[in-house]
Z-matrix of the N, CA and C atoms (Angstrom, degrees):
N
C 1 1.449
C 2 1.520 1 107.65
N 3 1.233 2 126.92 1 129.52
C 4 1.328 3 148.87 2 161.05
C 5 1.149 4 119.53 3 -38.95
N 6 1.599 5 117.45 4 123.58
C 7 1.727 6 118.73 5 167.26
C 8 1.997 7 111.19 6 -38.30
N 9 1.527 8 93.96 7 -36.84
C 10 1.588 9 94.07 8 179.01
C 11 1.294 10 122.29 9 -59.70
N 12 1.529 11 116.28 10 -61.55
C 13 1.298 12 122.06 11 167.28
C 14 1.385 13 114.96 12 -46.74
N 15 1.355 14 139.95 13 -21.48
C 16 1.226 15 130.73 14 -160.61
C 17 1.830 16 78.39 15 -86.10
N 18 1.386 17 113.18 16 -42.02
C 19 1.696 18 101.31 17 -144.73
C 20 1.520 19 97.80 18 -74.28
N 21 1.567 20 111.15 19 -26.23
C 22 1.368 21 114.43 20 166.74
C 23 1.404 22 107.62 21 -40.48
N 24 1.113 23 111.12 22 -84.95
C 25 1.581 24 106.86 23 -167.39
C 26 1.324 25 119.21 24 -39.27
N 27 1.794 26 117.87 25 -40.25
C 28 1.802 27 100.25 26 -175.11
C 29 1.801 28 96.78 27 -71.17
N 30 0.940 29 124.48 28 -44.81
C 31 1.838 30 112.68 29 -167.70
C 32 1.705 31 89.61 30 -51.47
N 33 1.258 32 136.72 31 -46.21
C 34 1.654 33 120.41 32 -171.00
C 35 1.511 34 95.69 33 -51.77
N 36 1.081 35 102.11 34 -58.68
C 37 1.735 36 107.90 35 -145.61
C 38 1.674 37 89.44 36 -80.66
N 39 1.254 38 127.85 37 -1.56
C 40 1.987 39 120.98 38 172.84
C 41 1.805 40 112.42 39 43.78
N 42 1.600 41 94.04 40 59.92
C 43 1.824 42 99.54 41 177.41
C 44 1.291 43 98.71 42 -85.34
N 45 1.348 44 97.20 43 154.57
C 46 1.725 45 98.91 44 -166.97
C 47 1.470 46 111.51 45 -80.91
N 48 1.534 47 92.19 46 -35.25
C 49 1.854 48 110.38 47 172.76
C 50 1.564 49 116.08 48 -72.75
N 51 1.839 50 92.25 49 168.94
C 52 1.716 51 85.32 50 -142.33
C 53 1.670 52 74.64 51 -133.36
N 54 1.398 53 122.66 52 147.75
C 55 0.982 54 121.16 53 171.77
C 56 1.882 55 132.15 54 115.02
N 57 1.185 56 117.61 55 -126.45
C 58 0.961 57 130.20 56 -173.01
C 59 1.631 58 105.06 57 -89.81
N 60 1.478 59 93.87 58 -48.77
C 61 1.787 60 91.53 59 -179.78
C 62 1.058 61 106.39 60 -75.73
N 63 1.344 62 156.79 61 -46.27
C 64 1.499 63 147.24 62 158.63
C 65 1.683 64 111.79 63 -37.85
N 66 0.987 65 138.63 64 -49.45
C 67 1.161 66 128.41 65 135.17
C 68 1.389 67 133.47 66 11.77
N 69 1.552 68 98.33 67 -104.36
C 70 1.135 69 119.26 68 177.06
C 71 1.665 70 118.41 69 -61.96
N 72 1.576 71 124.22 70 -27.84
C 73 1.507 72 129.77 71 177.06
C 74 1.623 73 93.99 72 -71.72
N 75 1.791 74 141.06 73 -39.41
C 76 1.278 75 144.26 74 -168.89
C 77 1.315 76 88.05 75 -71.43
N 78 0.765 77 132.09 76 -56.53
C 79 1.857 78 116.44 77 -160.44
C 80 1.197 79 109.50 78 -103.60
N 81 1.631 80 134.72 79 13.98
C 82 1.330 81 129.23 80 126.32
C 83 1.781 82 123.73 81 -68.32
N 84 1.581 83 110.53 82 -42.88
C 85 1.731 84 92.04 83 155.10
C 86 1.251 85 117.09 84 -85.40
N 87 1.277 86 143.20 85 6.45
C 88 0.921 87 120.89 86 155.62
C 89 1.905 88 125.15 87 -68.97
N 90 1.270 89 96.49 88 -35.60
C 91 1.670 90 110.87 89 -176.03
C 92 1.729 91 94.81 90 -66.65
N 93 1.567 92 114.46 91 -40.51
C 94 1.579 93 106.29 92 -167.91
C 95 2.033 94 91.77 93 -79.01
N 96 0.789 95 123.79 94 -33.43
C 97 1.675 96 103.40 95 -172.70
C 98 1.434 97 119.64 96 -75.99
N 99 1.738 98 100.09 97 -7.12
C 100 1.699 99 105.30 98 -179.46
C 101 1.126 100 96.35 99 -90.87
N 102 1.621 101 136.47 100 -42.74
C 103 1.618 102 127.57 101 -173.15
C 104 1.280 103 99.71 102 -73.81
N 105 1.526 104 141.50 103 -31.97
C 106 1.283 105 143.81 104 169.95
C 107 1.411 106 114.49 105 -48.26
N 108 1.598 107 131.41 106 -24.11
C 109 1.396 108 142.52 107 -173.27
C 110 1.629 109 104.03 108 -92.81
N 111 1.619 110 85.13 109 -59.00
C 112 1.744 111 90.25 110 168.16
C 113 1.267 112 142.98 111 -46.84
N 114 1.331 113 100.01 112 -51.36
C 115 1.496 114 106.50 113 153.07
C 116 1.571 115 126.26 114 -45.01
N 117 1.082 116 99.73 115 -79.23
C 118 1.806 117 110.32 116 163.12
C 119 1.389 118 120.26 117 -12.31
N 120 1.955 119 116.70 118 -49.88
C 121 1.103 120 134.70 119 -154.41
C 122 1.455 121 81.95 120 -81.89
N 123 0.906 122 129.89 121 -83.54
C 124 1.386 123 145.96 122 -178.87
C 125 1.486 124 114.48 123 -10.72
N 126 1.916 125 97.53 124 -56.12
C 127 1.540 126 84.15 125 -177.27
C 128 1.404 127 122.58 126 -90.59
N 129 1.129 128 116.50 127 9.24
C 130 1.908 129 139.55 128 -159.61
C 131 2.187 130 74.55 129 -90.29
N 132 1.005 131 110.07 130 -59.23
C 133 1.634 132 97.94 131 178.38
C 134 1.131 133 134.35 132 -75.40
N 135 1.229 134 134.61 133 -20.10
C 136 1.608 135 144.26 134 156.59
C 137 1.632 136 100.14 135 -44.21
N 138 1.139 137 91.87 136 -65.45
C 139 1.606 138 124.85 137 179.29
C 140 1.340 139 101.44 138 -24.62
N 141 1.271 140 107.03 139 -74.99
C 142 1.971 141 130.57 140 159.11
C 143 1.172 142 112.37 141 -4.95
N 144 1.494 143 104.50 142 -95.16
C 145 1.327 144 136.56 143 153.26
C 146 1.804 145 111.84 144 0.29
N 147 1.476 146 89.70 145 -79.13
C 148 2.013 147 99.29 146 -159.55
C 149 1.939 148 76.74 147 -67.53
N 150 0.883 149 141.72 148 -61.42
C 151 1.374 150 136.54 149 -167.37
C 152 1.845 151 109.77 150 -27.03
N 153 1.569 152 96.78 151 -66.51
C 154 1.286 153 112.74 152 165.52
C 155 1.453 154 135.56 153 -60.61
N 156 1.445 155 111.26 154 1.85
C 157 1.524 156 124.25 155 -161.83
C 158 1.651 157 126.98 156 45.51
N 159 1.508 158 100.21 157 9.50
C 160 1.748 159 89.75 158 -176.61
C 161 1.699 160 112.60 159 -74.10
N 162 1.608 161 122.26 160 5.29
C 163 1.204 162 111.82 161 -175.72
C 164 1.498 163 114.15 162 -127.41
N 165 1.162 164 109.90 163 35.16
C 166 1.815 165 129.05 164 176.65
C 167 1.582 166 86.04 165 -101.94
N 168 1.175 167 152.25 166 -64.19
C 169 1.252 168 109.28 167 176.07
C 170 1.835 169 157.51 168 -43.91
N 171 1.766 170 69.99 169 -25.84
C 172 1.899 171 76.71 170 164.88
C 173 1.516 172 121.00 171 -99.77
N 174 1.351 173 95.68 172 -6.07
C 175 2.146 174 102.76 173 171.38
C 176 1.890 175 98.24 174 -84.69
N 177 1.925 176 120.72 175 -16.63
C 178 0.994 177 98.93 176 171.57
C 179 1.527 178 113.88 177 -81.70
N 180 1.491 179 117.93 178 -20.21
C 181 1.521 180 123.15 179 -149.25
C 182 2.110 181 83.96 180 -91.72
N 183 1.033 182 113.49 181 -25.57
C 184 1.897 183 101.38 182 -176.23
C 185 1.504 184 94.19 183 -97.07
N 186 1.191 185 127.37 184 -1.12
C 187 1.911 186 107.72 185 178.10
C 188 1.505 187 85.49 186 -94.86
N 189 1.124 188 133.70 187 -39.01
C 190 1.353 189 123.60 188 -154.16
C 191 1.416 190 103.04 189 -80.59
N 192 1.172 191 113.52 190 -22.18
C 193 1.731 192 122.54 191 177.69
C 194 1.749 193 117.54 192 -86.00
N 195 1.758 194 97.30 193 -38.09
C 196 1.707 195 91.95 194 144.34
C 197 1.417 196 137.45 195 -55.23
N 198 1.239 197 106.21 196 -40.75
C 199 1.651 198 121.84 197 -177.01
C 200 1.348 199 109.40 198 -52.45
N 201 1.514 200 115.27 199 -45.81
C 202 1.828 201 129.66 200 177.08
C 203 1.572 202 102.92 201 -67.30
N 204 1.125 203 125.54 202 -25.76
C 205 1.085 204 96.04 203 -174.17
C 206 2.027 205 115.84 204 -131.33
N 207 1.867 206 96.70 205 39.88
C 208 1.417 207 116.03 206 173.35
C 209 1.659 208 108.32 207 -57.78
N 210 0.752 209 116.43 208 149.85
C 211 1.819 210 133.59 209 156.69
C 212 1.184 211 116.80 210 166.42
N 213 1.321 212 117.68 211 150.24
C 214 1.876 213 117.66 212 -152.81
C 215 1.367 214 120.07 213 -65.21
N 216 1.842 215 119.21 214 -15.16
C 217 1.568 216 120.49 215 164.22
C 218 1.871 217 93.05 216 -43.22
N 219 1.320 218 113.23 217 -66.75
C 220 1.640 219 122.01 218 -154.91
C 221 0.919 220 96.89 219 -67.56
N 222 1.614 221 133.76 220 -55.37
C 223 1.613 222 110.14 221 179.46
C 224 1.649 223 127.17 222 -66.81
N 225 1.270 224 116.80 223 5.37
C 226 1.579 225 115.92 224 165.64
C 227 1.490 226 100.38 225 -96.03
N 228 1.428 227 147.51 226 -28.40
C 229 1.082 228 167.06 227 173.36
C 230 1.853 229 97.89 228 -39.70
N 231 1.642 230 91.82 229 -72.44
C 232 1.522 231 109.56 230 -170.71
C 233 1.843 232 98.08 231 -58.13
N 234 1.116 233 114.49 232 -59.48
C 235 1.145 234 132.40 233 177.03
C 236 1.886 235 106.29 234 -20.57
N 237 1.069 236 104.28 235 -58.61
C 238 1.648 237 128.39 236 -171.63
C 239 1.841 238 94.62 237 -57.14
N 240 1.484 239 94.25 238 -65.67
C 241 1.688 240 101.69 239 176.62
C 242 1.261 241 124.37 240 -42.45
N 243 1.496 242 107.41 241 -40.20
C 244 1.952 243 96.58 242 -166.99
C 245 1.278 244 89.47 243 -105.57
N 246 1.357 245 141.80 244 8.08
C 247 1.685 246 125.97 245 127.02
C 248 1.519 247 122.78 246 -41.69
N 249 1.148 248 105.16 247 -50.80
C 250 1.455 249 97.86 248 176.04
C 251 1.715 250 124.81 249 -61.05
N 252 1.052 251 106.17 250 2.13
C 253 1.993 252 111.42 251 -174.32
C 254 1.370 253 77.46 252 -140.21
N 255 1.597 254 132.12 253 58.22
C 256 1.262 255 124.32 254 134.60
C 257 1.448 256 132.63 255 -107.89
N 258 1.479 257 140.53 256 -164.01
C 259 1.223 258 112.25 257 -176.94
C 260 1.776 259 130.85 258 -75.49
N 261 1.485 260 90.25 259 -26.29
C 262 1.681 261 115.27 260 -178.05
C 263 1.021 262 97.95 261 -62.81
N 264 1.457 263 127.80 262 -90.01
C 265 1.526 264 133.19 263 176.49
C 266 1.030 265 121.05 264 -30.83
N 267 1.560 266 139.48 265 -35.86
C 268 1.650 267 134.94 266 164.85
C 269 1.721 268 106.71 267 -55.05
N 270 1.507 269 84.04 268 -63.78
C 271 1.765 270 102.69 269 -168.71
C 272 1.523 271 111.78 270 -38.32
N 273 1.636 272 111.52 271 -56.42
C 274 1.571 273 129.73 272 174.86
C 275 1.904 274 90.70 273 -54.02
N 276 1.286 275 128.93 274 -83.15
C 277 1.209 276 129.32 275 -161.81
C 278 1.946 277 107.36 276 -38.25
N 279 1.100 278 109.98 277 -25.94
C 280 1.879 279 108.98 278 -163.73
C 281 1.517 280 94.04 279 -98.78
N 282 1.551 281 116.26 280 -3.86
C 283 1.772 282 108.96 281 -171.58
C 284 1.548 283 71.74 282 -86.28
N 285 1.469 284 107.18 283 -74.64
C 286 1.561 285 125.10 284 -176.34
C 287 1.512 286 95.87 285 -5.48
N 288 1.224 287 133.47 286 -79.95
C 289 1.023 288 123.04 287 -130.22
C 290 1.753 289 109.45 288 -106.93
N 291 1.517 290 102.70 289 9.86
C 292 1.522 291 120.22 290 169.96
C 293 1.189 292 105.00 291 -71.67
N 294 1.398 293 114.30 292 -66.63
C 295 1.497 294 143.49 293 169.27
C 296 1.138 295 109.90 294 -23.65
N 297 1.841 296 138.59 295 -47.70
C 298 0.785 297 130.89 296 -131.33
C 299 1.594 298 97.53 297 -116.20
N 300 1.448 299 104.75 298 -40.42
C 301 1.552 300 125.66 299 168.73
C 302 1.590 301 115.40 300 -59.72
N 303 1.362 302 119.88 301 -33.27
C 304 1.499 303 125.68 302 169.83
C 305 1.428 304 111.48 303 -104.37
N 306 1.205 305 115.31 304 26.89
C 307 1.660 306 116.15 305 142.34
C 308 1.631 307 113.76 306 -114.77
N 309 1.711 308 92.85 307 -34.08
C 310 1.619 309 75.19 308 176.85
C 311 2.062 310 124.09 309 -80.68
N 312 1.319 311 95.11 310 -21.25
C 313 1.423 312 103.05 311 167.86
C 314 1.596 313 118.45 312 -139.90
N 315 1.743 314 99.81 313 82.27
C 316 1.231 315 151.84 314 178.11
C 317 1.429 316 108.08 315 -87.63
N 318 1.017 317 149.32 316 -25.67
C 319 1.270 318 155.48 317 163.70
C 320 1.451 319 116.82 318 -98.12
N 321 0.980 320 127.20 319 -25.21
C 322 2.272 321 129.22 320 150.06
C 323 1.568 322 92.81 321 -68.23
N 324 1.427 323 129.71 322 -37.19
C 325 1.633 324 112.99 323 -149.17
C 326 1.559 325 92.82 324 -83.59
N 327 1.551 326 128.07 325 -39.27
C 328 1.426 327 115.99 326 168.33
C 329 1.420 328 106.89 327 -89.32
C-alpha cells in the first residue's frame, strides 16, 4: 500500500496527528475494513452454497467422520469450544478488547 493511500485514509478519517502514528492507525483500519469485507465476502458464499444445497454433502461427510470418532474426552473438548461462541465469552472478549483499544489509543478517543 502506497504512502498516498495511507495519507488518503488519515484526511478521510481527519486525525489530528501528523505522521507516523496516523500512519500506522490508517493502515490498521484500513487492514480491519479489508478483513471486515473479506469476511463478509466469504460468508455471503457459504451462505450461497447452504442456500443452494451444494454444501450438505461435505457437512454430511465431517458429521459422519465426527460421529467415528465420539467419546466423552471429545465431547468435553467440543463442549469447551462452543463456549467460546457463547454470550459471556463474546460479551467479556468485546469489553476486553474496548478496554484495551481505549487505553492504548486514549488520546484519538478524546
Amino acid at each position: 500500500m502506497g504512502k498516498s493511500a495511507i495519507k488518503t485514509l488519515s484526511e478521510i478519517f481527519l486525525f489530528s496527528k501528523s505522521g507516523r502514528d496516523t500512519e500506522k492507525l490508517s493502515l490498521e483500519i484500513f487492514i480491519g475494513i479489508s478483513a471486515l469485507i473479506g469476511s463478509l465476502y466469504i460468508f455471503l458464499k457459504l451462505t450461497h452454497k447452504v442456500i443452494d444445497k451444494e454444501i450438505i454433502f461435505f457437512d454430511t461427510l465431517i458429521m459422519n467422520f465426527m460421529r467415528d470418532l465420539h467419546s466423552p474426552f471429545l465431547t468435553q473438548i467440543m463442549k469447551s469450544i462452543t463456549f467460546l461462541g457463547g454470550e459471556i465469552f463474546i460479551g467479556s472478549a468485546i469489553l476486553l478488547t474496548i478496554f484495551v483499544l481505549l487505553r492504548k489509543h486514549k488520546k484519538d478517543a478524546l
